[in-house]
N, C-alpha and C positions, 0 to 999 in steps of 0.2 A: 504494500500500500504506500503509496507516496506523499501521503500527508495523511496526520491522525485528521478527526470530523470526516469522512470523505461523503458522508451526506449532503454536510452542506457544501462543501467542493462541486459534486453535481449538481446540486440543484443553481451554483451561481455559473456553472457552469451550462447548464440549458438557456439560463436568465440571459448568458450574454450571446448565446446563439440565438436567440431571439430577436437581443435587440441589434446583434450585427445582420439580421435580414431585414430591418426596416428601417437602419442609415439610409439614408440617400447617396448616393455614388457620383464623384464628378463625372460629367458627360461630356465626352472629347468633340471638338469639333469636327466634323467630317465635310465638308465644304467648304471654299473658299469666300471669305467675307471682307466687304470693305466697311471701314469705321472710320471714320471723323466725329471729332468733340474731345473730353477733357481725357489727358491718361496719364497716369504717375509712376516716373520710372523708379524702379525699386532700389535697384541695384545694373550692374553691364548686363546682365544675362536675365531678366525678368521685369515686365511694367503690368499696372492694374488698370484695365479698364473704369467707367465711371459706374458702373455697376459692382465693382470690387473683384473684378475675376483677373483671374492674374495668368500672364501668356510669357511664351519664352521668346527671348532676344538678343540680340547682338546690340547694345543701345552702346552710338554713341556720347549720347549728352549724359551730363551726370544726375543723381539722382534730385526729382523734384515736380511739380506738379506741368501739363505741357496742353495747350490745345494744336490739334495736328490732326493727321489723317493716316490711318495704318489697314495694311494687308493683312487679314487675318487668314491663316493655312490650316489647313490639317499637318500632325507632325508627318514626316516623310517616314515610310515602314519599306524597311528592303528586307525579302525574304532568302537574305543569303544566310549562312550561318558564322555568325562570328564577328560583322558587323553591327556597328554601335545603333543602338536601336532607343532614339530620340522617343518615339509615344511612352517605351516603356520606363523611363526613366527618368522624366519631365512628365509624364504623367503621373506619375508617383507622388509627383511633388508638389500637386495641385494644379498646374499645369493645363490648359486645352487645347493651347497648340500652339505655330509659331506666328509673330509678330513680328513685319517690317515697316519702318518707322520711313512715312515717304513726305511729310513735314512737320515740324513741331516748333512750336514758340513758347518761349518760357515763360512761364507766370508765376512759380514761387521755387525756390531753393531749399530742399530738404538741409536743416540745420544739423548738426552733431551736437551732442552734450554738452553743456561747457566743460565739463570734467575730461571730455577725450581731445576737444582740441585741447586743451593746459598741458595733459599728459602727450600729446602729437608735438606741441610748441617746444615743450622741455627736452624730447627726446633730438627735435632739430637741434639743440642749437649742443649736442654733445660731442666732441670733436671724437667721431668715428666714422667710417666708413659710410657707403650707402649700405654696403651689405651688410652689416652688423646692427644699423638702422632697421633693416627690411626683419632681421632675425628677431630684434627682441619686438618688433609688432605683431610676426606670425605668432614668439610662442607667448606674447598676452593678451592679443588682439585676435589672433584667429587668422590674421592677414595673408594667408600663406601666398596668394597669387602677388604678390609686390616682392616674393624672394627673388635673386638670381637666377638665369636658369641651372648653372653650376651648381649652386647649393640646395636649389629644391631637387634635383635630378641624385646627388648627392646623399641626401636622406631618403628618398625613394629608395637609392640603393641599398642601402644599410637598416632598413627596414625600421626608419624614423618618422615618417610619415604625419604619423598621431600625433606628435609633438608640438605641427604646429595648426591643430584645428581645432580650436576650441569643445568638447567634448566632454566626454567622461572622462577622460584621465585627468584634464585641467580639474573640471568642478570636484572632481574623490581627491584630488590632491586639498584645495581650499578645504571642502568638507571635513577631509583629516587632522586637518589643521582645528578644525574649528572643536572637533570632538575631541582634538586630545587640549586644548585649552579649557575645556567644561570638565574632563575629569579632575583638573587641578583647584578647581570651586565645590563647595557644598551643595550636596546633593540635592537640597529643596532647588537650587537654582538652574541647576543644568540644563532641564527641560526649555527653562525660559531663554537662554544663552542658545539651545541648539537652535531655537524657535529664531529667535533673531539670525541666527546663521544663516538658516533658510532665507529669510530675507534679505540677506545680504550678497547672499547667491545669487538670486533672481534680480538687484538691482546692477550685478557684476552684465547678469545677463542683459541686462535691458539697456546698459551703457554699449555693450559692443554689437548692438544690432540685431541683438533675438534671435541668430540663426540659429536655424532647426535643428542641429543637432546639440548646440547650447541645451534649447527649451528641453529636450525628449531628456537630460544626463539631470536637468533641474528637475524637471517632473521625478524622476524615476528617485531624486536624495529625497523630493517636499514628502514624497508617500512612505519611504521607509523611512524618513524622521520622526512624522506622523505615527507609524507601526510601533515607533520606539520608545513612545513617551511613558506606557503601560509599564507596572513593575515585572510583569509577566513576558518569559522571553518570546520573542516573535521569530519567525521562521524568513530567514531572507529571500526563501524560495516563492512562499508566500506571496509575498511583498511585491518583487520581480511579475509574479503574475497578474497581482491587480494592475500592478504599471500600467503594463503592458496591454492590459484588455482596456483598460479607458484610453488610452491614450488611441489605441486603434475607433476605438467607438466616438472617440472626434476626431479623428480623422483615418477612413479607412484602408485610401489610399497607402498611408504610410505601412502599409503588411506589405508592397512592390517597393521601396524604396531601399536607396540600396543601404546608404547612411543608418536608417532603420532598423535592418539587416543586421548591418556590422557591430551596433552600438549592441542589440538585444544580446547576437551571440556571445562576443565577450566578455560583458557581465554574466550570462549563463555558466560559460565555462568558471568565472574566476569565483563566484558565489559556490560551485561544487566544488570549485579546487579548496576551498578556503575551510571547506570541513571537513578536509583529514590531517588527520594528530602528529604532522610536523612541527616544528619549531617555525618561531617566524620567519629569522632567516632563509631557509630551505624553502617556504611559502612564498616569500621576497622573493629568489630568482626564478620560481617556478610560472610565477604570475604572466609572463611575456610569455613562454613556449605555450603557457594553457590557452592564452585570447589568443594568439597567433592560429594555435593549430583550429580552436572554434569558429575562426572566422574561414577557414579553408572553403570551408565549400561554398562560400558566396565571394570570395578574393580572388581565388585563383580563376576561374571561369569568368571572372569581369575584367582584371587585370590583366592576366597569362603571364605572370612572372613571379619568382619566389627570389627573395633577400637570402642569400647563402648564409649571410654572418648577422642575422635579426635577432639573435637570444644574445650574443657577445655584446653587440652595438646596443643590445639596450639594460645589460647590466652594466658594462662600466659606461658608455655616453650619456645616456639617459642621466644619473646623478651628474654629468660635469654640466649639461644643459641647464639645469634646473640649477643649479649657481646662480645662471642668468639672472635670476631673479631679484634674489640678494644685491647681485654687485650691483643690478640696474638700480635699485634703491640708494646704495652706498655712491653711487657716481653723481644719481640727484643732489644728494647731500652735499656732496663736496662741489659740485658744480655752484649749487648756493652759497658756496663760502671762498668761492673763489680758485677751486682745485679742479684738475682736471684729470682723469684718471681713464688710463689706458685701455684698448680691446684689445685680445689676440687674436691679432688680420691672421695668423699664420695659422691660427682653427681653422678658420674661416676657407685660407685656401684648400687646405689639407681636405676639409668634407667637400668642396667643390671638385676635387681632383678623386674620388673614388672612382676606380675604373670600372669598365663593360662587365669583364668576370665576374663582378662581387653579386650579380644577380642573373638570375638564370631565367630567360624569360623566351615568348614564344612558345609553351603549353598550349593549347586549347580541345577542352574535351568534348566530346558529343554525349549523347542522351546517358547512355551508358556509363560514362566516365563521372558526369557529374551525379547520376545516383549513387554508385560506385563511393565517391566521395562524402555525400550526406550520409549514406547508411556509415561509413568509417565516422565523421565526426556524431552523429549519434548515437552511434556505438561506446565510443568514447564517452561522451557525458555520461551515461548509463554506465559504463566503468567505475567513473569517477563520484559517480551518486551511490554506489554499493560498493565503492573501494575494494574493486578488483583491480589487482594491479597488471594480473594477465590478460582482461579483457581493453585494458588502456592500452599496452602494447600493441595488441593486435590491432587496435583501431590505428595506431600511429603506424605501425609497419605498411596496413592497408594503403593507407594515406601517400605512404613512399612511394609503392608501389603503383597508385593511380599518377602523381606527380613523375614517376621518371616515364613510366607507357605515353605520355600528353603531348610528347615531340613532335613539333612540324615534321609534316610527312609527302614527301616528294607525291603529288598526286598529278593528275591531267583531267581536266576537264572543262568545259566549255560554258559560259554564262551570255544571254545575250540581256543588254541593258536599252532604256525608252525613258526620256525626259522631254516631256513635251513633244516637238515632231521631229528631237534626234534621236539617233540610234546607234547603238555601240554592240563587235562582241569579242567576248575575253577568249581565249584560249590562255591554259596554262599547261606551260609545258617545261616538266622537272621542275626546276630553282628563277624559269622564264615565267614570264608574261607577256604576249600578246595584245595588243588595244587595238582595235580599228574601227572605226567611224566616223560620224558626222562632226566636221570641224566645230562646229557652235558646242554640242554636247563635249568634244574632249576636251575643250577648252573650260571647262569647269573644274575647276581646279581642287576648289572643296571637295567636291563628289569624287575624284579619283586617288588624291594623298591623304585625307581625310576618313570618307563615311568609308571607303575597302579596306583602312589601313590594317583593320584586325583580319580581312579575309587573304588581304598578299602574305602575312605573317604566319595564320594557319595552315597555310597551302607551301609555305619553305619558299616563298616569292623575292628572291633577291635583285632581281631587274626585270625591267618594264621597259619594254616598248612600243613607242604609240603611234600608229600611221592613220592620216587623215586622206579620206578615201567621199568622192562623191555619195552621194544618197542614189544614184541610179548605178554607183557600182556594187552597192553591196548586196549578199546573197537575196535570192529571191523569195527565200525562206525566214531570214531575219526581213524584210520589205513585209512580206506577210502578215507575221506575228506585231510587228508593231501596227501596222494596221487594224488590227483587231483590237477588240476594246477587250484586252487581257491585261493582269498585274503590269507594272512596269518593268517587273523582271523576270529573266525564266532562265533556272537555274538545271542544268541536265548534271546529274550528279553522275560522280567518277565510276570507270571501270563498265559506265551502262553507253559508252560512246568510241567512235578510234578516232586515230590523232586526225585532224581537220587541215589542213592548208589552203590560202588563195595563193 
């Protein structure tokens, strides 16, 4: 049995299959629409309509209130495998489709805190680099798109990532903070000190712009804070599940999201690793290898690359990072007093300079591989919840085993592609690529470095090339097929075709 009551566990547990069949569900848009009137850009990559609905974008004016006139899309669905798939993703996110911005005139400027410009102004005027600038806003601010590309490329490889995205790791870092200051006060007051923590959490959040996965790592401390104030112990597991079903039942979207995804699993794993009868320490290093390997089966099939050295890099980097912190305080300080206190550029270059090796990337599984993978990390958690330590292994061995099978694999086969009234088709052949079509269509530059870059990658795609060929020269069969009011793709899958040449 997995939790004592298990009555009432069923019964809240029908209660919320209930009321997750009578959420209402965003509804995507599926035709092209034009809008003029008021829209407010959110941020680069999302604005809200005057109705409050909110679209994806390339914007480039900053954020703020606009009247103008926009192209409303459905998002673009390619039914290849292993390309990036904008509905699913941006859908997730609340999302109904894409938005391009074809005028806008400004009418008000979305303001910051006073508290974040103070803290923006003081960080200017610190005599350090841009790049050491760019580091300590990602790991307080969340900022991660203003790093280098050196240094975010860098901690990708070294399996850093998390460091600089405001999260669960930030807010259980503060929160730790804040719980182990309330054990040092008497007891009658604790509760009221965590209670203000929380609040002080959610005003951390609400200064750096409320992103989503901020809110979902808030949400998930306010409820087990709540859980905790009883003299009676509470079950973390518990807690993890109320999260998690409210927060889906406002928003239910967020069960496809992939941030979602990632935040739920690794608190899963680390809340199972956290009840067996290690020593802290041994708990302490274990913590990175348990969310690393719970997050596998939604990381690896979205990324395709694994951090060789991600359990090293984040027991000793991890602590030198988190200095950041401190010094960046200590540097305020003396900067107020007239001191001016050093960064080490030579970190800085040293994570910029991690080489290709240190990550191994270009996996992609098919249907197989990624159940293959869930059933290992389920496996696991169910290890780790009945502290079996040979049912852990095995989920971990499995795991190796679906990660080294995942290699790009020299395939052949043919794809023919339709935008609009061009037309394009792929052959691939070994580590080649073939392109030929209509000059307008291969002149899209997005649609062929971009939205295929994951299917040249799963197919072992090392060069491309592209010949621009009239529309009355190409096959009478691709001439056909676009003609028809078919997908705008049509994928002939490998081994069902022979090799093709014009």
């Amino acid at each position: 049995m997995l939790y004592p009551h298990a009555r009432r566990d069923v019964l809240l547990a029908l209660a919320f299959g209930v009321l997750w069949t009578v959420v209402p569900r965003t509804q995507l848009l599926d035709r092209p629409l034009s809008y003029t009137g008021l829209f407010t850009v959110v941020d680069a990559r999302s604005l809200r309509d005057s109705l409050g609905q909110l679209w994806h974008t390339a914007a480039a004016e900053g954020p703020g209130s606009y009247f103008g006139a926009l192209t409303l899309r459905p998002f673009e669905s390619l039914d290849l495998p292993f390309v990036f798939r904008a509905k699913e993703v941006y859908g997730a996110k609340g999302m109904l489709g894409e938005a391009r911005i074809l005028k806008a005139e400004r009418l008000h400027v979305a303001s910051s805190p006073k508290f974040l410009k103070i803290w923006m102004l003081r960080i200017e005027k610190l005599p350090w680099s841009t790049g050491a600038k760019a580091l300590v806003h990602a790991l307080v601010l969340g900022k991660a798109r203003d790093l280098p590309e050196g240094i975010r490329t860098g901690m990708q490889r070294l399996g850093l990532s998390h460091l600089t995205a405001v999260s669960g790791f930030h807010l259980g870092l503060l929160w730790g903070l804040i719980a182990a200051c309330s054990r040092m006060l008497p007891w009658g007051i604790r509760p009221l000190v965590r209670m203000a923590g929380v609040g002080g959490i959610w005003a951390y959040v609400s200064v750096i712009g409320m992103p989503i996965s901020a809110v979902r790592a808030a949400v998930m401390l306010t409820v087990l804070a709540l859980l905790g104030l009883g003299s009676r112990r509470k079950s973390s597991l518990r807690g993890l599940a109320f999260t998690v079903g409210g927060m889906l039942l406002y928003q239910p979207e967020w069960l496809y999201d992939l941030g979602f995804q990632l935040s739920v699993s690794a608190v899963l794993g680390i809340v199972l690793w956290m009840r067996w009868p290690f020593k802290s320490g041994w708990k302490t290093l274990g913590i990175s290898v348990v969310a690393q390997f719970s997050t596998l089966w939604v990381a690896l099939p979205t990324f395709h690359l694994w951090p060789w050295f991600f359990w090293p890099a984040n027991v000793l980097l991890t602590p030198l990072l988190l200095l950041v912190y401190p010094y960046v305080g200590f540097a305020l300080v003396a900067q107020a007093l007239g001191h001016d206190l050093p960064f080490p550029e030579k970190a800085l270059d040293l994570l910029a300079s991690v080489p290709d090796s240190w990550v191994w990337e270009g996996g992609y599984l098919g249907f197989s591989g990624r159940l293959a993978l869930a059933v290992a990390v389920v496996g696991g958690w169910w290890g780790l919840y009945t502290r079996r330590k040979g049912l852990c292994a095995l989920a971990l061995c499995t795991a190796w085993a679906v990660l080294v099978e995942s290699t790009p694999l020299p395939t052949q086969e043919r794809t023919w592609h339709r935008y609009g009234r061009g037309l394009a088709q792929v052959e691939v052949r070994g580590d080649s690529a073939l392109v030929q079509g209509t000059q307008g269509f291969l002149g899209r530059a997005y649609y062929w470095d971009k939205s295929l870059q994951g299917y040249w990658r799963s197919r072992g795609v090392k060069h491309i090339e592209i010949r621009v060929v009239s529309y009355s020269a190409l096959p009478e069969t691709l001439r056909t097929w676009g003609e028809s009011r078919q997908e705008a793709l049509c994928w002939v899958r490998p081994r069902s075709i022979q090799r093709t040449s014009w």
